[in-house]
Legacy VTK file of the C-alpha trace (Angstrom):
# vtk DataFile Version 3.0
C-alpha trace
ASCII
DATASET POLYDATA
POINTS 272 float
130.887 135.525 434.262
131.394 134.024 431.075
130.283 130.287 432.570
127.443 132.031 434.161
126.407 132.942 430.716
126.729 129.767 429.287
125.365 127.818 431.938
122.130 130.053 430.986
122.383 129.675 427.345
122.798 126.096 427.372
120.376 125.317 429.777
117.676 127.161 427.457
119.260 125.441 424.697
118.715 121.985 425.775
115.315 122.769 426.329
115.191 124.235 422.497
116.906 120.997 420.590
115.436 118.233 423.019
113.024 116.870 420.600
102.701 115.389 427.597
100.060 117.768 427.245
98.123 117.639 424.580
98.904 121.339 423.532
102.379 121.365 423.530
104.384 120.987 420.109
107.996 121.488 419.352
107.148 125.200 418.651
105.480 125.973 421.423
107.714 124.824 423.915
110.616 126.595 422.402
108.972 129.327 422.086
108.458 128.689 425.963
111.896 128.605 426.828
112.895 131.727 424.370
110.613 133.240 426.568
112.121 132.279 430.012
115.298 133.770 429.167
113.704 137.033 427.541
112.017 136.603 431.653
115.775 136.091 433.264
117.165 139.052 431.143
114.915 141.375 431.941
115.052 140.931 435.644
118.334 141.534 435.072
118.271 144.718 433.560
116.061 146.055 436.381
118.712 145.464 438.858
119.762 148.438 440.445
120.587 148.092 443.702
120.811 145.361 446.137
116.944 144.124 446.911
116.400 144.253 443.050
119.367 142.040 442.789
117.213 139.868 445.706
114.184 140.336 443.359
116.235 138.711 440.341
116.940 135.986 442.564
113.559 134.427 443.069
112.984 135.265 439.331
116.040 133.182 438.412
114.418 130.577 440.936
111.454 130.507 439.377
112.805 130.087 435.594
115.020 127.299 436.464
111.590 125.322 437.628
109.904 126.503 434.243
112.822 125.170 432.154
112.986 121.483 433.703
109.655 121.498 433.708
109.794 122.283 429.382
112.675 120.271 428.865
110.883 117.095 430.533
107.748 118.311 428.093
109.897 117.926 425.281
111.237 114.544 425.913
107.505 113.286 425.913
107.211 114.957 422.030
107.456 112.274 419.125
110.149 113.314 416.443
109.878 116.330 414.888
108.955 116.875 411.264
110.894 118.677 408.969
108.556 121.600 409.294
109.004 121.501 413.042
112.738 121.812 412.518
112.605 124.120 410.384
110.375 126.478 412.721
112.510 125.839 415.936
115.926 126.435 414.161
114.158 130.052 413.673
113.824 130.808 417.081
117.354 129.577 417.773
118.629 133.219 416.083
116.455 134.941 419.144
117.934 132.710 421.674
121.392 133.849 420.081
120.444 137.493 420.718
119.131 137.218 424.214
122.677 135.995 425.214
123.803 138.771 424.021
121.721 141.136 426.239
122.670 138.668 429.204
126.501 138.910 428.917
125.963 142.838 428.876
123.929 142.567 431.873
126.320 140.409 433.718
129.282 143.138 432.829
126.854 145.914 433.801
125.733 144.126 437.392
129.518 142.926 437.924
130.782 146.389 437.555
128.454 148.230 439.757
128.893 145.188 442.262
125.599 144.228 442.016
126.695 140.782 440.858
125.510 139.277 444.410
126.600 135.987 445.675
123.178 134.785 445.684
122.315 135.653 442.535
125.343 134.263 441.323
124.533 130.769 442.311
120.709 131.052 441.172
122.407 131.509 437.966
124.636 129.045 437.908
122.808 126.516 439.296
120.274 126.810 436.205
122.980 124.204 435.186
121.224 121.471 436.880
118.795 121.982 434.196
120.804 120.972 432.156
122.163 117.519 434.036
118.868 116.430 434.646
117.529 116.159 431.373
120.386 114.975 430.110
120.245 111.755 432.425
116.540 111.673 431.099
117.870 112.168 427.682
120.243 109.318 429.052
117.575 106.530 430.037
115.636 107.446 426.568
118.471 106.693 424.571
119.393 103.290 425.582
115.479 102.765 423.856
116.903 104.400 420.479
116.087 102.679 417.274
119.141 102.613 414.868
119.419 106.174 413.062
118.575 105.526 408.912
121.168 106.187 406.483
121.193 107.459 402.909
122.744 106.455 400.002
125.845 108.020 401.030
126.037 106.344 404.676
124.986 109.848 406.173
122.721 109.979 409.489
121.792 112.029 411.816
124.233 110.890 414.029
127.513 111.458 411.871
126.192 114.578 410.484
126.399 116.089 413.892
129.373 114.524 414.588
130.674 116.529 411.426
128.896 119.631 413.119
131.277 118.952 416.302
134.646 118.769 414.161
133.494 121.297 411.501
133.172 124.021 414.960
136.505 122.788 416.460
138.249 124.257 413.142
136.040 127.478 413.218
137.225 127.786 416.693
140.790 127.414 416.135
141.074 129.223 413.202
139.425 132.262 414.544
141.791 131.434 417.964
144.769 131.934 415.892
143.756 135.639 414.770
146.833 137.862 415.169
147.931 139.306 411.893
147.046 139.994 408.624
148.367 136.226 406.997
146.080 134.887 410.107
143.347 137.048 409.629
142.938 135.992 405.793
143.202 131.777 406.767
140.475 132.521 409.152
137.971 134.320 406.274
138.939 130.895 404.479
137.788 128.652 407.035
134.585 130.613 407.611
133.936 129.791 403.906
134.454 126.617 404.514
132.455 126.518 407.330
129.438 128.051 405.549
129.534 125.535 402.977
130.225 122.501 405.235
127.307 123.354 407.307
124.996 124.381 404.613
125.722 120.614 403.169
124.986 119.485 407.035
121.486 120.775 406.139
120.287 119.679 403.458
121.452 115.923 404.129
119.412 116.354 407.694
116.776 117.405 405.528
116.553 114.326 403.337
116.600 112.249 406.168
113.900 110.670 408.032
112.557 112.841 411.294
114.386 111.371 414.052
112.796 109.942 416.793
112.228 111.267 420.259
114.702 108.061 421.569
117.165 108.855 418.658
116.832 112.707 419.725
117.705 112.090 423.313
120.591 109.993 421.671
122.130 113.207 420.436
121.064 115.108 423.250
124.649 115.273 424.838
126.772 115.778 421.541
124.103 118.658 420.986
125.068 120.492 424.609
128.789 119.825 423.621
128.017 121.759 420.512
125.978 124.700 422.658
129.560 124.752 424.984
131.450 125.026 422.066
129.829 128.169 420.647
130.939 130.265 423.672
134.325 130.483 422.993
133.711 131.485 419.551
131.162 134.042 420.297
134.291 135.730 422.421
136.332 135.613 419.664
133.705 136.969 417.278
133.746 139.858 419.430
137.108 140.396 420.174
137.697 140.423 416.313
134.106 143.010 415.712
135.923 145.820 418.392
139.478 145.250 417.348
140.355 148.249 415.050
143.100 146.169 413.410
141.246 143.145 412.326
140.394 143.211 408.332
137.588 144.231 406.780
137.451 140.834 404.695
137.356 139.209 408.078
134.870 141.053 409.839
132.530 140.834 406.901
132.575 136.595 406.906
132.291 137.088 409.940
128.851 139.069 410.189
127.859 136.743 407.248
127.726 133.756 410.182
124.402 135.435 411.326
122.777 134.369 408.085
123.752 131.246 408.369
120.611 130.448 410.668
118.580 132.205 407.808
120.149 130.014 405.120
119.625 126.440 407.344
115.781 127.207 407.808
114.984 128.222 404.362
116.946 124.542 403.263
114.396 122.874 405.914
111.259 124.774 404.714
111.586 123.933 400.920
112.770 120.478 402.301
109.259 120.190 403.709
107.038 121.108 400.522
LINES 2 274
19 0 1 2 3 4 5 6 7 8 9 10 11 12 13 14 15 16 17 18
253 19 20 21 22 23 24 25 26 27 28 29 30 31 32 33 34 35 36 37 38 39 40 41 42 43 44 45 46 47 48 49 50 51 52 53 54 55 56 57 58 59 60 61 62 63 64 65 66 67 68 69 70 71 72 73 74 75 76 77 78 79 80 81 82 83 84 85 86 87 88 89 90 91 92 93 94 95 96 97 98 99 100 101 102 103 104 105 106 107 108 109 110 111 112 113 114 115 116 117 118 119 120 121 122 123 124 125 126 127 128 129 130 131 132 133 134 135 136 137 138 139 140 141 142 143 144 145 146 147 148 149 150 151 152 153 154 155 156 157 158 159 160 161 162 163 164 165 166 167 168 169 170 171 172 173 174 175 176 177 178 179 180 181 182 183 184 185 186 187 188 189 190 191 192 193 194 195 196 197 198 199 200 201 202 203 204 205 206 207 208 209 210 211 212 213 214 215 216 217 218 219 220 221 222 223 224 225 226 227 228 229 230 231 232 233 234 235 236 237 238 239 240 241 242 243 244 245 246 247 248 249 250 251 252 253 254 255 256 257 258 259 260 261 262 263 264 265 266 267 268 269 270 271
């Protein structure tokens, strides 16, 4: 179940950071794919009994044509601005919640055995989505111009690269929660995690837009980084229920979902 949720959130979410028709925009297009998944959620929560579960099936069909379709949109869109950045990384909070109300689903429908083979696969194969545009993510890249530095030797590239080892320590440290000596390393490495990625920020922010070429560049260290949240939103959740888990913990931990907040207000003044 949990791989059929993140095949769903990371298809959406390569759709949201991939960076045409003369009316599409950064924005609107994420806002697009926000949208499909509000679309496969709530066919999900209709399910209640085997031809709605058929029913979800054609909608989960007809999504996973919507979101290549976006996705292959997106690769067409020049380099977002700053202001652009700033406005997607808002709706990434709403993605964040929809997964949410799609892993409850997924328990709900699995538990009433409503989970159907067929609708299964439609779920899982939204995954394609996410192979295809990376190969055209892929053929764009080999076209990427070299990413700019600052004065520090920062780009685009090794700032995300920080991103990647930065959530590998989150990860582990919250993996290791088992006691109260654990417990308090992990509220430290949430602090530092705050502060490492709040630095992330405003460094992207001083740097040039990147590129759609340079975007599709980063394309698959950005899915790597969607794959690596999954684990951590399990553990995030197995600390939140656990009646023995600190209340030092559990409040660094709910101060990760202004972290989102804190990132777009750094882009917005960024952009002034």
């Amino acid at each position: 179940m949990n791989k059929i949720v993140a095949s769903i959130s990371l298809g959406t979410a390569v759709c949201i950071t991939a960076s045409a028709f003369a009316q599409d925009s950064h924005l609107s297009l994420t806002r697009q794919s926000v949208a499909s998944m509000h679309e496969i959620a709530a066919a999900l929560d209709k399910v209640t009994d085997e031809p709605g579960a058929a029913a979800a099936v054609e909608t989960v069909k007809k999504v996973h044509k919507k979101l290549l379709d976006i996705g292959k949109r997106q690769l067409e869109l020049p380099g977002a601005t700053l202001q652009e950045q700033a406005q997607v990384s808002a709706q990434m909070t709403e993605a964040q919640k929809i997964s949410g109300e799609l892993i409850k689903s997924l328990s709900r429908l699995k538990k009433e055995g409503l989970l159907t083979p067929d609708l299964q696969k439609a779920l899982a194969d939204l995954q394609s989505v996410q192979k295809e545009l990376a190969q055209a993510s892929r053929d764009k890249a080999e076209q990427a111009e070299p990413f700019p530095e600052d004065a520090e030797g920062n780009t685009h590239e090794t700032l995300l690269t920080r991103t990647v080892e930065e959530v590998k320590k989150l990860n582990d440290s919250l993996a290791r929660v088992r006691d109260e000596e654990t417990g308090k390393a992990a509220v430290e490495q949430i602090g530092r995690y705050r502060a490492a990625m709040l630095d992330v920020a405003r460094k992207q922010a001083a740097l040039p837009p990147l590129t759609r070429n340079q975007q599709a560049k980063l394309m698959g260290v950005q899915q790597q980084l969607v794959e690596m949240m999954q684990p951590i939103v399990k553990h995030v959740t197995a600390i939140m229920l656990s009646p023995d888990a600190s209340r030092n913990l559990k409040e660094a931990l709910n101060s990760l979902s202004e972290l989102p907040k804190e990132v777009q207000k750094i882009r917005e003044e960024a952009a002034k």
